[in-house]
C-alpha positions in Angstrom: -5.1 12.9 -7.8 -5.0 9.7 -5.4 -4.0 9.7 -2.6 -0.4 9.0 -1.2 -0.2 5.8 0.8 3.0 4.7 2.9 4.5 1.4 3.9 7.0 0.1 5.8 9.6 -2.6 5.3 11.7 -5.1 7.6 14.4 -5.0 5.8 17.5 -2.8 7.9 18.3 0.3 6.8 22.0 1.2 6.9 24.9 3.2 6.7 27.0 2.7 3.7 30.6 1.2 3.3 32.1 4.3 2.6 30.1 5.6 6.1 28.5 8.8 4.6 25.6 7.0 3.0 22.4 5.8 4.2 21.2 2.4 1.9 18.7 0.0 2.6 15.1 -1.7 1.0 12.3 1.0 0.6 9.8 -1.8 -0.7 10.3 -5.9 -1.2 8.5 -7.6 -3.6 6.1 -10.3 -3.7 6.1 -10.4 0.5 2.9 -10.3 1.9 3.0 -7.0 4.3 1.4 -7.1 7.7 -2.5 -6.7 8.7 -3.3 -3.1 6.7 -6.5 -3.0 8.6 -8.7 -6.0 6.9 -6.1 -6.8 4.2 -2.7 -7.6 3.4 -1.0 -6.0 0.3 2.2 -7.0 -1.4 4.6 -5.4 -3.9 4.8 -6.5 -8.0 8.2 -6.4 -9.0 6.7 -4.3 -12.2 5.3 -1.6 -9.8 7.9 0.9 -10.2 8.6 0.6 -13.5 6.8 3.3 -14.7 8.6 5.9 -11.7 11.7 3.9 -13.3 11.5 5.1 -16.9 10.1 8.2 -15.6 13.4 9.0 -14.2 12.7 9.2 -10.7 11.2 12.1 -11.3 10.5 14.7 -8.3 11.6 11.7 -5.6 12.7 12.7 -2.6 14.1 10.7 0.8 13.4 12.5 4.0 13.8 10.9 7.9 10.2 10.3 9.0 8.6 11.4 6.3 9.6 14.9 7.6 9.7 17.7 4.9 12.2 19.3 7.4 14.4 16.4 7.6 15.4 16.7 4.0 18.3 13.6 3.2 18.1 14.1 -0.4 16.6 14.3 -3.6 16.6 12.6 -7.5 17.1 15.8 -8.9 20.2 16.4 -6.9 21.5 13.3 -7.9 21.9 12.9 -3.8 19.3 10.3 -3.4 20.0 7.2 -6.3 17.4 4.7 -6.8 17.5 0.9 -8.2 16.0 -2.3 -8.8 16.9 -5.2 -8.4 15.5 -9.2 -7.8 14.3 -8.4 -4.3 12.6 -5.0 -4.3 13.1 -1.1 -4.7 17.2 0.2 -3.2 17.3 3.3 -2.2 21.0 5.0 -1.5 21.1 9.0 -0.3 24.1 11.3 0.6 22.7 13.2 3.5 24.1 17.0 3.8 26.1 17.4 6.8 23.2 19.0 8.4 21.7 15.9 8.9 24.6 14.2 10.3 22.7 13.3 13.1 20.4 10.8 11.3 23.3 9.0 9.8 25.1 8.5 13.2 21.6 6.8 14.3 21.6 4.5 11.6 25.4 3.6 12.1 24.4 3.2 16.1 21.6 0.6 14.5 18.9 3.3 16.9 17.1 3.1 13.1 16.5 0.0 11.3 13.5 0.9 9.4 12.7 2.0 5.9 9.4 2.9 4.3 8.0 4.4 0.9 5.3 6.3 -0.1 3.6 6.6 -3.4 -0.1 6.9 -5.2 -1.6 3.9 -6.7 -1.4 4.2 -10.6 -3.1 0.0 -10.8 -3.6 -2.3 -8.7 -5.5 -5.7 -8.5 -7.5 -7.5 -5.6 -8.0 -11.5 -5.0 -8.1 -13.6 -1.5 -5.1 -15.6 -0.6 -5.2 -19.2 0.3 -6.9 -18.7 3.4 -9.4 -16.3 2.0 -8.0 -13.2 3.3 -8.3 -9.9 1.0 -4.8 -9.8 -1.0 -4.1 -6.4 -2.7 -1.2 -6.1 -5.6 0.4 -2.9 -6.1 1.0 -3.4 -10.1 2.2 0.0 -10.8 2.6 3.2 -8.6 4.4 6.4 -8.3 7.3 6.6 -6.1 7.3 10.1 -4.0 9.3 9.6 -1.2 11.8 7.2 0.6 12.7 7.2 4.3 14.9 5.6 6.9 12.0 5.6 9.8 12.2 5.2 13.9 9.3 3.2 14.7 6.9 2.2 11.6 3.4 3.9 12.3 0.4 1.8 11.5 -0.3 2.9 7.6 -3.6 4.5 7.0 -5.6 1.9 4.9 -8.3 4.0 3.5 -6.6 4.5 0.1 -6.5 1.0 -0.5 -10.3 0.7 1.1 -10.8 2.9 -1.2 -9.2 0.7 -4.3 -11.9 -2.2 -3.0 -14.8 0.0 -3.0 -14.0 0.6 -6.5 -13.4 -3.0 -7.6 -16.4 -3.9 -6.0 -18.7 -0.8 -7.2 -19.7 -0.4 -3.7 -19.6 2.6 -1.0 -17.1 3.2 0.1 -18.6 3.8 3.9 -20.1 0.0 3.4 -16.5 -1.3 2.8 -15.2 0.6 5.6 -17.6 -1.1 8.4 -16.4 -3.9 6.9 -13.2 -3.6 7.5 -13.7 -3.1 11.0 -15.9 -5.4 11.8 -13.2 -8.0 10.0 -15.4 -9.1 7.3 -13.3 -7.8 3.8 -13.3 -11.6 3.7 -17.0 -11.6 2.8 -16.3 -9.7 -0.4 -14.8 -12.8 -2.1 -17.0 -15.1 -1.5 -18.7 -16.2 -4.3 -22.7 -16.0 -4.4 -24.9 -18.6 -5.9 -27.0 -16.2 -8.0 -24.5 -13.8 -10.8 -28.1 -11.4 -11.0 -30.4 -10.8 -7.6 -33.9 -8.9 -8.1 -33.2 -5.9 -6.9 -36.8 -6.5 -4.5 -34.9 -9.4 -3.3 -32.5 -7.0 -1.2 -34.4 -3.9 -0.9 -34.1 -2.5 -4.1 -36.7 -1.2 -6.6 -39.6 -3.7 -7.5 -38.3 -5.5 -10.9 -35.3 -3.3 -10.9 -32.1 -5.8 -11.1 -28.3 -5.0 -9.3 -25.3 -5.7 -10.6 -23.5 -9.1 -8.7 -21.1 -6.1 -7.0 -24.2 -4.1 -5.8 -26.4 -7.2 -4.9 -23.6 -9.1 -2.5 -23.4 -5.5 -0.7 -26.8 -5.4 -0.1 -26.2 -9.1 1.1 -23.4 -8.1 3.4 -25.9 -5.8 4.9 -28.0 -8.3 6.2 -27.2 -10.4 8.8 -29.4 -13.0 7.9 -28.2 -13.4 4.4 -28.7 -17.1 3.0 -26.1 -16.2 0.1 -22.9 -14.9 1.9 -21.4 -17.7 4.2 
């Protein structure tokens, strides 16, 4: 099972027109999100497709991300989801329990919304100023949530997704990421196949271009990786 990842979106969450509903944008598509921690990820407007014809299946919107701040679920048919040209809708009838959550978003003291879901494809490539570009292509949608203050996602599902693109550890990828060097992964080397005793493999062994340019990255001195 993969992991669930969560994001966070600009776009206002708000109270309906008939004031008992909370509606806003869980996702966008095609905008490149923030810094994820040595990439930047956007949304393909065929992501959810799959959650789509799936029915919605087992989706739930809670405040925070709190299982005890239930707001409402797809099964219920409380919490009703949509698509449309700019990104995944979200609109959930919360039980007067929670009354107090949709008097903060009528106040405007929440503004947020987020959504989090495990990565079913996705696809990596640099954008025009070489920085690492992830594409969600297709997901499953678990949860949606009006949100306080956005927390800084964890990355290391999507470090994870680059490891595997790249057939590489996932601990080299990682001290890549901090030191700020994902960058490095996409650039391309002058040799497709290195001799393994080139980078501190086995004598007349060969590596893979994925294994060799780790191997590269390793070494500060590298004549291959700019």
């Amino acid at each position: 099972m993969r992991e669930v990842e969560r994001r966070y979106t600009r776009v206002e969450a708000r109270a309906g027109s008939d004031g008992k509903n909370i509606v806003g944008y869980a996702a966008v598509f095609n905008r490149e999100s923030s810094n994820l921690g040595g990439f930047v990820e956007v949304v393909d407007p065929a992501a959810f497709n799959k959650s789509r014809g799936d029915g919605w299946t087992d989706v739930i919107a809670r405040y925070n991300h709190d299982d005890n701040m239930l707001l409402g679920t797809t099964a219920a048919g409380t919490l009703r989801l949509s698509l449309d040209n700019t990104g995944l809708q979200y609109d959930v009838t919360p039980p007067n329990s929670r009354a107090d959550v949709l008097e903060l978003v009528q106040r405007g003291d929440v503004q947020k919304s987020s959504f989090a879901f495990r990565t079913f494809e996705d696809d990596w490539a640099a954008t025009d100023q070489g920085f690492p570009k992830r594409t969600l292509l297709s997901v499953q949608l678990v949860d949606v949530a009006p949100v306080n203050v956005p927390a800084y996602p964890d990355s290391s599902a999507g470090l994870r997704s680059l490891a595997r693109k790249f057939d590489a550890p996932f601990e080299d990828v990682r001290q890549l990421a901090e030191r700020e060097e994902l960058r490095k992964l996409f650039v391309r080397t002058d040799q497709p196949v290195i001799r393994a005793a080139e980078v501190g493999g086995t004598a007349g062994g060969k590596l893979t271009p994925a294994q060799a340019r780790m191997k590269l990255l390793a070494r500060r001195d590298s004549p291959y990786i700019a």
